[in-house]
PQR file of N, CA, C, O and H, with PARSE charges and radii, in Angstrom:
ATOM      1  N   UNK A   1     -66.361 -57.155 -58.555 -0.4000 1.5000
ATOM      2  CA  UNK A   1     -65.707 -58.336 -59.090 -0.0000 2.0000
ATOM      3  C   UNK A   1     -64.245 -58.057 -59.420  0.5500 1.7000
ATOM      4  O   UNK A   1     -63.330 -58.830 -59.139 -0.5500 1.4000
ATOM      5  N   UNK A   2     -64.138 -57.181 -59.885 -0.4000 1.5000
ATOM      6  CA  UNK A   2     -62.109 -56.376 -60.511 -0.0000 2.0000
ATOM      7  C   UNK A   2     -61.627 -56.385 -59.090  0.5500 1.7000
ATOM      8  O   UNK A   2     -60.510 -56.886 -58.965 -0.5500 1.4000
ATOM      9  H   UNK A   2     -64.882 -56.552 -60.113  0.4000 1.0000
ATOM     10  N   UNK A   3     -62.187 -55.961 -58.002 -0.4000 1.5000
ATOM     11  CA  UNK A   3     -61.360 -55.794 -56.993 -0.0000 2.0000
ATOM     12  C   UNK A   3     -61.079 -57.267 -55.942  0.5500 1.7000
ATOM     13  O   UNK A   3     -60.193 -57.524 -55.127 -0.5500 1.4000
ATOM     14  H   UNK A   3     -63.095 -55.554 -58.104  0.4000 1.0000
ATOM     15  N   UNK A   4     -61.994 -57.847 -56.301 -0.4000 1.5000
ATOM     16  CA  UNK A   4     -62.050 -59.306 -55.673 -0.0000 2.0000
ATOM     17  C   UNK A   4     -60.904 -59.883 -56.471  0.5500 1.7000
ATOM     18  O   UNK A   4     -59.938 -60.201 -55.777 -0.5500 1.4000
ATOM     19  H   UNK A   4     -62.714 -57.639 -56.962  0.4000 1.0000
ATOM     20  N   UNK A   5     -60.790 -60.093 -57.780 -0.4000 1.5000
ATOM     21  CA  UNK A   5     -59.695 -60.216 -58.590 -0.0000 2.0000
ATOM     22  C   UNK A   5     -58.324 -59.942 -58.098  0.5500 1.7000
ATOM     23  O   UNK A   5     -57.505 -60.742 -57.646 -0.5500 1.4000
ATOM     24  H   UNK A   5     -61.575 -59.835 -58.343  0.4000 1.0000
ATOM     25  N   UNK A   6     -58.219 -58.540 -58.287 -0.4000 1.5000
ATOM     26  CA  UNK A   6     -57.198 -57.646 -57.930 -0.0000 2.0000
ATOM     27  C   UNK A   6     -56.443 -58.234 -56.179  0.5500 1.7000
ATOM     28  O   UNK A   6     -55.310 -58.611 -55.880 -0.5500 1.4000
ATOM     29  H   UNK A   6     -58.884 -57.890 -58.654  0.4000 1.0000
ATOM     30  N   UNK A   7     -57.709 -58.061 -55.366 -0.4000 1.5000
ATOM     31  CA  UNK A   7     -56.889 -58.332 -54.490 -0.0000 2.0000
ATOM     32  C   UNK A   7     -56.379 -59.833 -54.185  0.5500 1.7000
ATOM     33  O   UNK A   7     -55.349 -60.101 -53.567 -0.5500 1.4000
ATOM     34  H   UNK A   7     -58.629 -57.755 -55.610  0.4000 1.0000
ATOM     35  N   UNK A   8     -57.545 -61.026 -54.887 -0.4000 1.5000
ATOM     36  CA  UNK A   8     -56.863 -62.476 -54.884 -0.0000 2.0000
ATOM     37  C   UNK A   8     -55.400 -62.276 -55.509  0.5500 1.7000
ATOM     38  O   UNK A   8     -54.666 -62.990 -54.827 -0.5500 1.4000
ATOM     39  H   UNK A   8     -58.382 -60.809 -55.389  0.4000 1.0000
ATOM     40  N   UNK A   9     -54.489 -61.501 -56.695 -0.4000 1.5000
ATOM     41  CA  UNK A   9     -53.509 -61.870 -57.358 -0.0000 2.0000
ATOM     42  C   UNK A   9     -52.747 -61.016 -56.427  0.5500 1.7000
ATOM     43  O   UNK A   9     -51.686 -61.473 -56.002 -0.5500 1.4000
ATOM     44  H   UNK A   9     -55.085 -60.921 -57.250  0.4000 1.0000
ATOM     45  N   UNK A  10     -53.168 -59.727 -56.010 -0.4000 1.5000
ATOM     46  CA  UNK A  10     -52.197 -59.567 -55.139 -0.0000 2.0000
ATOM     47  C   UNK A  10     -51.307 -60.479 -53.699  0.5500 1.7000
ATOM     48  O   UNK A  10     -50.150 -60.514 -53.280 -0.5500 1.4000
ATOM     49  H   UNK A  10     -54.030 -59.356 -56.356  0.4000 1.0000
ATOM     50  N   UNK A  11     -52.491 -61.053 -53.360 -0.4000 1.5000
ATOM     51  CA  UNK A  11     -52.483 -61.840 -52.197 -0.0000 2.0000
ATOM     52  C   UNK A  11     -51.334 -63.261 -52.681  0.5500 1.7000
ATOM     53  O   UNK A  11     -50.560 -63.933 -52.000 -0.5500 1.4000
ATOM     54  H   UNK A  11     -53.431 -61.025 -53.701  0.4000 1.0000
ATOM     55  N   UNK A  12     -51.600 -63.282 -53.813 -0.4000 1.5000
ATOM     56  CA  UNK A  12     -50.826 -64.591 -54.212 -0.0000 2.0000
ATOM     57  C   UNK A  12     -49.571 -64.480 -54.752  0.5500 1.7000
ATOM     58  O   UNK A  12     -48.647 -65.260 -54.982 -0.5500 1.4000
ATOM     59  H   UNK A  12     -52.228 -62.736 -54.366  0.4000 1.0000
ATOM     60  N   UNK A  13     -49.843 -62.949 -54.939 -0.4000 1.5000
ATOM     61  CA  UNK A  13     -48.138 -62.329 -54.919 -0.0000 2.0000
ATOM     62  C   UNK A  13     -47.424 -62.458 -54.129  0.5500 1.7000
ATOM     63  O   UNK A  13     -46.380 -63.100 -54.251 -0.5500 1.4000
ATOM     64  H   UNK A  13     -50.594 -62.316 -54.752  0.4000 1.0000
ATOM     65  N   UNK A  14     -47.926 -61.684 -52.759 -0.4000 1.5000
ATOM     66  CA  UNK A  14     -47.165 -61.525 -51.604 -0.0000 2.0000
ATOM     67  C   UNK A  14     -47.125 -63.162 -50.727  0.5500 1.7000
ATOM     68  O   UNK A  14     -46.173 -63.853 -50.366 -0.5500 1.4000
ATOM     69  H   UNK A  14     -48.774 -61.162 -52.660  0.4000 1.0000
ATOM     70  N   UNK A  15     -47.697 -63.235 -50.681 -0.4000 1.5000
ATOM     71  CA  UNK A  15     -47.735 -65.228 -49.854 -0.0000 2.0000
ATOM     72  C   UNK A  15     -46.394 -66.028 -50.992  0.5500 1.7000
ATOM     73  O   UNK A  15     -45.693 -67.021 -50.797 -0.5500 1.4000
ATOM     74  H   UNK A  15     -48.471 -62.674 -50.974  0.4000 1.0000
ATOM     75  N   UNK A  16     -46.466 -65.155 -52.076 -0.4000 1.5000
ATOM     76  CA  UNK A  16     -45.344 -66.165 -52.933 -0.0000 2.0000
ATOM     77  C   UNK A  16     -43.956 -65.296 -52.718  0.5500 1.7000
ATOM     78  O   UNK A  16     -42.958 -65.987 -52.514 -0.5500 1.4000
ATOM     79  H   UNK A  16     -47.035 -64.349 -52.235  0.4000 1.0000
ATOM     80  N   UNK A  17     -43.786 -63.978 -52.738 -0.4000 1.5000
ATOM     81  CA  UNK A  17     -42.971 -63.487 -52.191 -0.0000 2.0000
ATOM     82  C   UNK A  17     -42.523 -64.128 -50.895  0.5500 1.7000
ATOM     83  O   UNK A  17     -41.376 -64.575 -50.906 -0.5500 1.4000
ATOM     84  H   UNK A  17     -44.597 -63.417 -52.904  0.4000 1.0000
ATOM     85  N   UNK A  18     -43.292 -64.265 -49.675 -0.4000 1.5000
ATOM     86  CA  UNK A  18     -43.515 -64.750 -48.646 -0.0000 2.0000
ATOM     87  C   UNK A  18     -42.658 -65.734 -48.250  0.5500 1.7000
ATOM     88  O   UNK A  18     -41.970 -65.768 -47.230 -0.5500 1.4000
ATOM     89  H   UNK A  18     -44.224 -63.902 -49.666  0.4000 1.0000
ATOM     90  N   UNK A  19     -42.787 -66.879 -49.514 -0.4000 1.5000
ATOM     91  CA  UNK A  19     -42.488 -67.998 -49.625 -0.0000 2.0000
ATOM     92  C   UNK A  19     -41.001 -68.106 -50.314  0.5500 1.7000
ATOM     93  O   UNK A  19     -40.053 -68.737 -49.848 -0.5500 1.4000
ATOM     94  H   UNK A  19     -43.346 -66.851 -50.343  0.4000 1.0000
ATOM     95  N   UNK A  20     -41.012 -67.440 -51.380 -0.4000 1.5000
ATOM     96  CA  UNK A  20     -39.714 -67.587 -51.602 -0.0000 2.0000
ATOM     97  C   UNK A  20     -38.383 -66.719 -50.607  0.5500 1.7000
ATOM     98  O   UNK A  20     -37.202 -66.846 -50.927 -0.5500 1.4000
ATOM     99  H   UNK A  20     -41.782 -66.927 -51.759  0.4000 1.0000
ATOM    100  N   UNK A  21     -38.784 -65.933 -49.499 -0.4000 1.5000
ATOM    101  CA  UNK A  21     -38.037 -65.356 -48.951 -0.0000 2.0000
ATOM    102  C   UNK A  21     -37.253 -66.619 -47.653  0.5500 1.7000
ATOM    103  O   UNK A  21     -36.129 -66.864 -47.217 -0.5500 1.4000
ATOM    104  H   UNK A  21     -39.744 -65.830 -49.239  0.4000 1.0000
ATOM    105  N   UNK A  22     -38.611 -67.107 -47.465 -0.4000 1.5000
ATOM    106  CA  UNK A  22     -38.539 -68.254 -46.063 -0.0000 2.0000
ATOM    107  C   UNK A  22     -37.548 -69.605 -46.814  0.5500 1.7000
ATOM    108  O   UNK A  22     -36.802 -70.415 -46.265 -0.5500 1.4000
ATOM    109  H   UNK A  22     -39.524 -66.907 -47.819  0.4000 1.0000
ATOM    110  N   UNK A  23     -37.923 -69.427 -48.312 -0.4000 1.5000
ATOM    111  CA  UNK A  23     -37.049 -70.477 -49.057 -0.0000 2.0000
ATOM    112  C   UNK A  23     -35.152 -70.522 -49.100  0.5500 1.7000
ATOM    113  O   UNK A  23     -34.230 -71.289 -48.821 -0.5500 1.4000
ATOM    114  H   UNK A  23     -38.530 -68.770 -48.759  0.4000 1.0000
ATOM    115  N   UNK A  24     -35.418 -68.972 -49.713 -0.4000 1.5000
ATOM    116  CA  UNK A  24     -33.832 -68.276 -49.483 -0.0000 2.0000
ATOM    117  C   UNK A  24     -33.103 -68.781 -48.557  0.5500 1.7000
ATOM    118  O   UNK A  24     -32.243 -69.656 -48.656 -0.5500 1.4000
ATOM    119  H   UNK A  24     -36.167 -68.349 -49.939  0.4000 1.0000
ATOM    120  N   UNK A  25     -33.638 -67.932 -47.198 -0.4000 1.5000
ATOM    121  CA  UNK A  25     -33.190 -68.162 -46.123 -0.0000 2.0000
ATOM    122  C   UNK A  25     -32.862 -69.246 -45.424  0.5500 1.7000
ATOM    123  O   UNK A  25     -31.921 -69.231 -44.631 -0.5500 1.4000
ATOM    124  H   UNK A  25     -34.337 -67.221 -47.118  0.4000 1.0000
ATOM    125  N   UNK A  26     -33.851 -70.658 -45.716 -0.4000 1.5000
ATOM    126  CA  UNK A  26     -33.882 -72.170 -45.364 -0.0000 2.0000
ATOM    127  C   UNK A  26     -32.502 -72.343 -46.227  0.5500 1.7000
ATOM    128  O   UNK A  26     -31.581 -72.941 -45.670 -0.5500 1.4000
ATOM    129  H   UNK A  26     -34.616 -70.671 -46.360  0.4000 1.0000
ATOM    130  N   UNK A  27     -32.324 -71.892 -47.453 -0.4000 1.5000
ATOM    131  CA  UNK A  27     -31.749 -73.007 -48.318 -0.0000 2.0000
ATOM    132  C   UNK A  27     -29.369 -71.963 -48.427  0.5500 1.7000
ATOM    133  O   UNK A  27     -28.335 -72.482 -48.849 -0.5500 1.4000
ATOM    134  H   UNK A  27     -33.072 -71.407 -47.905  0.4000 1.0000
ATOM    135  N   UNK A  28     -29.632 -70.313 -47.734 -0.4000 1.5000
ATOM    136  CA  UNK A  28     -28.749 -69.410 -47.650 -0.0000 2.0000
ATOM    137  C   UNK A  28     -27.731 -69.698 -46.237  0.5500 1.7000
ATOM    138  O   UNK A  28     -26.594 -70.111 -46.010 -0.5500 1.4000
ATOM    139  H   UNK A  28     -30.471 -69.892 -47.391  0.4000 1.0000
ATOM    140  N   UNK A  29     -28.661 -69.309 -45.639 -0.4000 1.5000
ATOM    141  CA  UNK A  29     -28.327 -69.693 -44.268 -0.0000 2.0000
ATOM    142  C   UNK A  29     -28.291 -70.473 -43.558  0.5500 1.7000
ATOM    143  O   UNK A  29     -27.213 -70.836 -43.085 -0.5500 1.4000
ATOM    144  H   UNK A  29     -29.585 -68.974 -45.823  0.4000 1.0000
ATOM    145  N   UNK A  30     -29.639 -71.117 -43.157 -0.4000 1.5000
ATOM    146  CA  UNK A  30     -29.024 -72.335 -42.262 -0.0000 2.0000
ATOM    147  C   UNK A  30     -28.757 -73.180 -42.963  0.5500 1.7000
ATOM    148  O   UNK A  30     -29.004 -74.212 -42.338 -0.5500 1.4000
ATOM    149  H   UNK A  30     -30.514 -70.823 -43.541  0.4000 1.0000
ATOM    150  N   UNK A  31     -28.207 -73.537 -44.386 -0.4000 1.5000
ATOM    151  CA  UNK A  31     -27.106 -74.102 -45.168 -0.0000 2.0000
ATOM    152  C   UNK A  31     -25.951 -74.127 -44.776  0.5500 1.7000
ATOM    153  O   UNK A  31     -25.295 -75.167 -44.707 -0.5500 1.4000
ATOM    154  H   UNK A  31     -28.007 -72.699 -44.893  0.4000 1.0000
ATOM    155  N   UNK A  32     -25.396 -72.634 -44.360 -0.4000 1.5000
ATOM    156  CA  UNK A  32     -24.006 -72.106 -43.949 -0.0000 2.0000
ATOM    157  C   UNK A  32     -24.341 -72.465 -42.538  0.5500 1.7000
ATOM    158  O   UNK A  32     -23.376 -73.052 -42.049 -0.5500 1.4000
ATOM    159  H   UNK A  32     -25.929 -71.790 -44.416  0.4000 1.0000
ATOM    160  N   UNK A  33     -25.340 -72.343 -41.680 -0.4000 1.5000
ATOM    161  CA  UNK A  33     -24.968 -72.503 -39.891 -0.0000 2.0000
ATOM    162  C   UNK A  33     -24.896 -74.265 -40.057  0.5500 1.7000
ATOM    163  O   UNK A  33     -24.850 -74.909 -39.009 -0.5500 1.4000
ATOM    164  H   UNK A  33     -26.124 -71.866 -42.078  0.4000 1.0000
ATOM    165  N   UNK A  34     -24.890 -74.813 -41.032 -0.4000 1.5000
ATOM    166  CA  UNK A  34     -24.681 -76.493 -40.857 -0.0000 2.0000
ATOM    167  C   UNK A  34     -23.199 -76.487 -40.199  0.5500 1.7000
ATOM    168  O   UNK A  34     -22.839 -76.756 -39.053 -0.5500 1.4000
ATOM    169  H   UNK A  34     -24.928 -74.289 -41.883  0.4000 1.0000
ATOM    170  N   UNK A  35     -22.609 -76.156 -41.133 -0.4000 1.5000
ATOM    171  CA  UNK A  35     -20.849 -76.064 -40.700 -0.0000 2.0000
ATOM    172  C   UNK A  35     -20.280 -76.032 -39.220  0.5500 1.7000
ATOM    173  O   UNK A  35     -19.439 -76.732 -38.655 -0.5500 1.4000
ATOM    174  H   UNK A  35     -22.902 -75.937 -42.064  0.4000 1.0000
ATOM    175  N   UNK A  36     -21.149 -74.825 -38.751 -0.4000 1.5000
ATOM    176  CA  UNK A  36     -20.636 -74.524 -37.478 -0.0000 2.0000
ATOM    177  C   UNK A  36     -21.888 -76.000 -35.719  0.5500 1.7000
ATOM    178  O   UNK A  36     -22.748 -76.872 -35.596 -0.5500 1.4000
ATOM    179  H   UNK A  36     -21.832 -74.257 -39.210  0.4000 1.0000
ATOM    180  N   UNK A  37     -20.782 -75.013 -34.869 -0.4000 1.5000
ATOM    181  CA  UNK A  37     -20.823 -76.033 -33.345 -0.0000 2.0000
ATOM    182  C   UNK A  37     -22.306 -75.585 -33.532  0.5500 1.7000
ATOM    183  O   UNK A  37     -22.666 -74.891 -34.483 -0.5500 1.4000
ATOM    184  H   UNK A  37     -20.083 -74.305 -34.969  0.4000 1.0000
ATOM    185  N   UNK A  38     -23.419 -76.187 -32.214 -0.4000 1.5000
ATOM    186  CA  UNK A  38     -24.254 -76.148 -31.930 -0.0000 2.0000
ATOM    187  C   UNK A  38     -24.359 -74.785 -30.917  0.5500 1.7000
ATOM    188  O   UNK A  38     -25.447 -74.210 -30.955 -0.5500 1.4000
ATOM    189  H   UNK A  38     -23.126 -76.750 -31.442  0.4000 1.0000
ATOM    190  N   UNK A  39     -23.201 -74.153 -29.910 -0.4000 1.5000
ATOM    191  CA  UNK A  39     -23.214 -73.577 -29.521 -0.0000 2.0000
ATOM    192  C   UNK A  39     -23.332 -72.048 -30.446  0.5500 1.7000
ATOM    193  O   UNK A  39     -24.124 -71.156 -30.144 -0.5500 1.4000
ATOM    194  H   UNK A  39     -22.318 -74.620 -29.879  0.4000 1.0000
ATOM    195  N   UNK A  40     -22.206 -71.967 -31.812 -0.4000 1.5000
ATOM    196  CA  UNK A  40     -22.291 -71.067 -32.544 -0.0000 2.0000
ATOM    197  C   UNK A  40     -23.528 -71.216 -33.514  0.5500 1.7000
ATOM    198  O   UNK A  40     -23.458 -70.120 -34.072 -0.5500 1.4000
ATOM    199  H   UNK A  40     -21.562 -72.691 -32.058  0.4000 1.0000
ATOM    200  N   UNK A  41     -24.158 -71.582 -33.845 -0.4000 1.5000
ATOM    201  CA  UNK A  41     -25.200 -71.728 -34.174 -0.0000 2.0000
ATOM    202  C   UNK A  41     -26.370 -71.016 -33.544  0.5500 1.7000
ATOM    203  O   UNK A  41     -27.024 -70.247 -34.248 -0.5500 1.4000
ATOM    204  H   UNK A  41     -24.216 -72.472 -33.392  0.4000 1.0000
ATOM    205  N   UNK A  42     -26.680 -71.197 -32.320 -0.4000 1.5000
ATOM    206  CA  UNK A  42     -27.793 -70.781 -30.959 -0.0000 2.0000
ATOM    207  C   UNK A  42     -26.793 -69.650 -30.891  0.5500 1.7000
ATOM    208  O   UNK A  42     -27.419 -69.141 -31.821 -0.5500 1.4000
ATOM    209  H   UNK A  42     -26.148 -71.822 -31.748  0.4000 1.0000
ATOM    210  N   UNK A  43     -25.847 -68.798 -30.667 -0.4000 1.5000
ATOM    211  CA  UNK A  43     -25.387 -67.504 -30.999 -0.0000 2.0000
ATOM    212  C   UNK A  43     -25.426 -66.734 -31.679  0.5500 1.7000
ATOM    213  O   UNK A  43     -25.519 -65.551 -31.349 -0.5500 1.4000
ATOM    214  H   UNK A  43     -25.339 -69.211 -29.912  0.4000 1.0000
ATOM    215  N   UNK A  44     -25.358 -67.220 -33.055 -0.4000 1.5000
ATOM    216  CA  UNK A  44     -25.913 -66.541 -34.117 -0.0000 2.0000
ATOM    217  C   UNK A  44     -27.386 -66.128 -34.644  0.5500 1.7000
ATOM    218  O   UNK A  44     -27.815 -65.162 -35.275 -0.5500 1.4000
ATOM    219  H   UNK A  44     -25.283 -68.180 -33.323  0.4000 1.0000
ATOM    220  N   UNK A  45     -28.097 -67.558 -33.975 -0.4000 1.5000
ATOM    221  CA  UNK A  45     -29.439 -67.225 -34.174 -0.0000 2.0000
ATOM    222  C   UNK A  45     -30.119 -65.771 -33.513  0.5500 1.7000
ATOM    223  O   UNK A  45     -30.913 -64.916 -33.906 -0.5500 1.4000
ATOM    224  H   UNK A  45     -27.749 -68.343 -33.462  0.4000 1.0000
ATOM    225  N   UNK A  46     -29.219 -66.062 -32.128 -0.4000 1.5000
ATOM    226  CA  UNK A  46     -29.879 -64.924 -30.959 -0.0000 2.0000
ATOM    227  C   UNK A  46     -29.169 -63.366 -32.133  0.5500 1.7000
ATOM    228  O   UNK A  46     -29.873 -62.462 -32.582 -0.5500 1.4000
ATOM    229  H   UNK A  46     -28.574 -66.757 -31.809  0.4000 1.0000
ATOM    230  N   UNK A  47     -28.255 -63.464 -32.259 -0.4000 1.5000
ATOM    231  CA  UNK A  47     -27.703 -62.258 -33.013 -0.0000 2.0000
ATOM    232  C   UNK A  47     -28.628 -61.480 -34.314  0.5500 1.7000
ATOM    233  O   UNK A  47     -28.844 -60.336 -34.714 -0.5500 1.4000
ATOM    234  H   UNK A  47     -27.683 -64.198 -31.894  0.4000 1.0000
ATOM    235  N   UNK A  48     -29.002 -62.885 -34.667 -0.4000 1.5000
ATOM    236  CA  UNK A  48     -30.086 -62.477 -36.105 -0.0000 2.0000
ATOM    237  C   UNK A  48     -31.288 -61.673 -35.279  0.5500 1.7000
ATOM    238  O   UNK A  48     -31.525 -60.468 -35.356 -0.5500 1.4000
ATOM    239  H   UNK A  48     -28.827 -63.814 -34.341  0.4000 1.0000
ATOM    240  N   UNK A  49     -31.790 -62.387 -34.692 -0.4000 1.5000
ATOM    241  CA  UNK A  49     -33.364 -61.462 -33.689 -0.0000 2.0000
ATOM    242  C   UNK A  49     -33.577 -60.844 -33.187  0.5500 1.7000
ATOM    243  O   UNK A  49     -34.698 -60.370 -33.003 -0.5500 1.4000
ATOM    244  H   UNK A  49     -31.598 -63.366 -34.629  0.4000 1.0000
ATOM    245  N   UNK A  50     -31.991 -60.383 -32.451 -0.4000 1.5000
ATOM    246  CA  UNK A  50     -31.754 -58.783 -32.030 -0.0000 2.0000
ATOM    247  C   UNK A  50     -31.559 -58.091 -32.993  0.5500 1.7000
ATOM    248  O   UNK A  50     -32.234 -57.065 -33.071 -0.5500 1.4000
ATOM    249  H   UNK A  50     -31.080 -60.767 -32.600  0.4000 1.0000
ATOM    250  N   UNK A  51     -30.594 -58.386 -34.049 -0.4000 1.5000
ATOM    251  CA  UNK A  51     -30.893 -57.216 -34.779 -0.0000 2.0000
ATOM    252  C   UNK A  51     -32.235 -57.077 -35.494  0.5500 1.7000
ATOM    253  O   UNK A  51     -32.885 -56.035 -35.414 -0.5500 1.4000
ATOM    254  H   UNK A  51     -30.045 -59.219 -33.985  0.4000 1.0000
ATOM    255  N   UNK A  52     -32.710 -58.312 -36.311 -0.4000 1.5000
ATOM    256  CA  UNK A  52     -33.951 -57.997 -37.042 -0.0000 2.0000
ATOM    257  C   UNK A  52     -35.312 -57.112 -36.780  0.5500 1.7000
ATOM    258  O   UNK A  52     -36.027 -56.507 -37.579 -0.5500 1.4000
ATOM    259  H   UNK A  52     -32.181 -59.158 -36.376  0.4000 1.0000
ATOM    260  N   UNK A  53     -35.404 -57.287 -35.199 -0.4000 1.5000
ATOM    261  CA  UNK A  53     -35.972 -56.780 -34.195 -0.0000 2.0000
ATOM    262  C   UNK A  53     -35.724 -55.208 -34.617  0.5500 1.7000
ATOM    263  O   UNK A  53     -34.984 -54.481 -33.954 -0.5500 1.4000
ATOM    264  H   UNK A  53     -34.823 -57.778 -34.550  0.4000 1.0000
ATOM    265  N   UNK A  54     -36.378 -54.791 -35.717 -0.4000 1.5000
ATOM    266  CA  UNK A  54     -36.366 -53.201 -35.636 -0.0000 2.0000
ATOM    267  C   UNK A  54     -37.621 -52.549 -36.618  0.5500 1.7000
ATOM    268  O   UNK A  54     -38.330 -53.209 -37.378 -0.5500 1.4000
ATOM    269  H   UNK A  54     -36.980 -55.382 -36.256  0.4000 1.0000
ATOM    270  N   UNK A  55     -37.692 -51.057 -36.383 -0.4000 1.5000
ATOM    271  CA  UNK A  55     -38.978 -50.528 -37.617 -0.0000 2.0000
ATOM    272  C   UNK A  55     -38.844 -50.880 -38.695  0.5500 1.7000
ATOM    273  O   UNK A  55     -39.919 -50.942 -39.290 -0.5500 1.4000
ATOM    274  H   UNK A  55     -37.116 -50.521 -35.766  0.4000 1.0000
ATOM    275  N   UNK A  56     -37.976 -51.163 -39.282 -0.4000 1.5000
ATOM    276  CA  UNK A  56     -37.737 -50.851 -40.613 -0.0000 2.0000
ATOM    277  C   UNK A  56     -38.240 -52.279 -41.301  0.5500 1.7000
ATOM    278  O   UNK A  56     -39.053 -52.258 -42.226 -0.5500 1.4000
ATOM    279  H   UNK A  56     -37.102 -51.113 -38.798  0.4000 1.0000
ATOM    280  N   UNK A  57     -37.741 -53.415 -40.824 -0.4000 1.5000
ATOM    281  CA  UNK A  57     -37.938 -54.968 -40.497 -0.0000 2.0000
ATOM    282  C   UNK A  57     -38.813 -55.026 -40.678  0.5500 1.7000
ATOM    283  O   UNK A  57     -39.301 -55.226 -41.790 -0.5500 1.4000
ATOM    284  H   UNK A  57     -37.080 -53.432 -40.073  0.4000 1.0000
ATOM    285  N   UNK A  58     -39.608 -54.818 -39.267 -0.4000 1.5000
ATOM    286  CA  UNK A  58     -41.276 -54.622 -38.809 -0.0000 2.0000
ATOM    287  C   UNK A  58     -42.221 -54.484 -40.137  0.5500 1.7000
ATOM    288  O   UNK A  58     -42.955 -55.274 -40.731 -0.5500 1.4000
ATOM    289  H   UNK A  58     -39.212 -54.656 -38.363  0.4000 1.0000
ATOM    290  N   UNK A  59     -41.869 -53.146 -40.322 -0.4000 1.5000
ATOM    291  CA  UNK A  59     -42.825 -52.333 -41.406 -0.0000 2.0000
ATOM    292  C   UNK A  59     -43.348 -53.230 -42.658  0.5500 1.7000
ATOM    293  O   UNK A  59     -44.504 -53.486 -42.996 -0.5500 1.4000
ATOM    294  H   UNK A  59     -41.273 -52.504 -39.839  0.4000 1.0000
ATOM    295  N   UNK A  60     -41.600 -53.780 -43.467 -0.4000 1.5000
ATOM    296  CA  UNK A  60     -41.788 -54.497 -44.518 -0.0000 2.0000
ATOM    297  C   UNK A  60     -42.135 -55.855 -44.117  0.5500 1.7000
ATOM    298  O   UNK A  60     -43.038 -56.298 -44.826 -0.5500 1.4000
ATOM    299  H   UNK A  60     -40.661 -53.573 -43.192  0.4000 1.0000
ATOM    300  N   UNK A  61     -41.792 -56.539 -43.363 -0.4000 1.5000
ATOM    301  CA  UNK A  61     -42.064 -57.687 -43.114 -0.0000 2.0000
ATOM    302  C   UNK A  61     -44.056 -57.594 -43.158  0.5500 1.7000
ATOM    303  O   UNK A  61     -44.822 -58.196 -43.909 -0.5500 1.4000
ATOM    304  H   UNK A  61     -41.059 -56.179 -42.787  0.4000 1.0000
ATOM    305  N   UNK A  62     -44.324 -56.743 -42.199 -0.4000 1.5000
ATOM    306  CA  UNK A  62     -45.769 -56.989 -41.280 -0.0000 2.0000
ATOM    307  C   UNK A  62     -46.777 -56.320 -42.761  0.5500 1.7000
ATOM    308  O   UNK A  62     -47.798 -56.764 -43.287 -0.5500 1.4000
ATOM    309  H   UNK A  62     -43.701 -56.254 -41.588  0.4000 1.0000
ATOM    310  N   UNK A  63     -45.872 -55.006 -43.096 -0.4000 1.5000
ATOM    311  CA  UNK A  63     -46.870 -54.615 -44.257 -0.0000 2.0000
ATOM    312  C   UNK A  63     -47.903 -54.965 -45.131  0.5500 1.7000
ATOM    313  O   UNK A  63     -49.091 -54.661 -45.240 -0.5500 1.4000
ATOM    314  H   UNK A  63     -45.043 -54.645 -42.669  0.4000 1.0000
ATOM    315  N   UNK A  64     -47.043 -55.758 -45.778 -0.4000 1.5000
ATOM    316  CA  UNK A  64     -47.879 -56.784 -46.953 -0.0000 2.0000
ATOM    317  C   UNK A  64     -49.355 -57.636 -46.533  0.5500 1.7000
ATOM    318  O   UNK A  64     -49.919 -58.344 -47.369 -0.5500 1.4000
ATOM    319  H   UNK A  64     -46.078 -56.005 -45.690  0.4000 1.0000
TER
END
C-alpha cells in the first residue's frame, strides 16, 4: 500500500513537472516566435530539434 502511494505522488509530480515545462515553453517561446516571419519561425523551430536531439535531452526528458 506505501508503495502504491509513493509511486501515485511521484507520478503526479513528474506529469506536473511535465506540465509546467510544456507551459513555460507555450507561454516563453512561441510568445517570442509570434514577432517573427513565418519563414523565421519554421527555421528556428528546425534549429530547436537539431539541437535538442541529444543524450543528455533524451535521458532527462525520457527518464522520469
Amino acid at each position: 500500500m506505501l508503495m502504491e502511494i509513493l509511486l501515485f505522488v511521484l507520478t503526479a509530480l513528474f506529469v506536473g513537472m511535465m506540465a509546467g515545462f510544456f507551459f513555460a515553453y507555450e507561454t516563453s517561446v512561441n510568445g517570442a516566435l509570434k514577432e517573427v516571419t513565418d519563414y523565421e519561425y519554421v527555421k528556428t523551430m528546425q534549429i530547436i530539434n537539431r539541437v535538442v536531439e541529444n543524450p543528455v535531452f533524451l535521458l532527462v526528458f525520457m527518464l522520469p
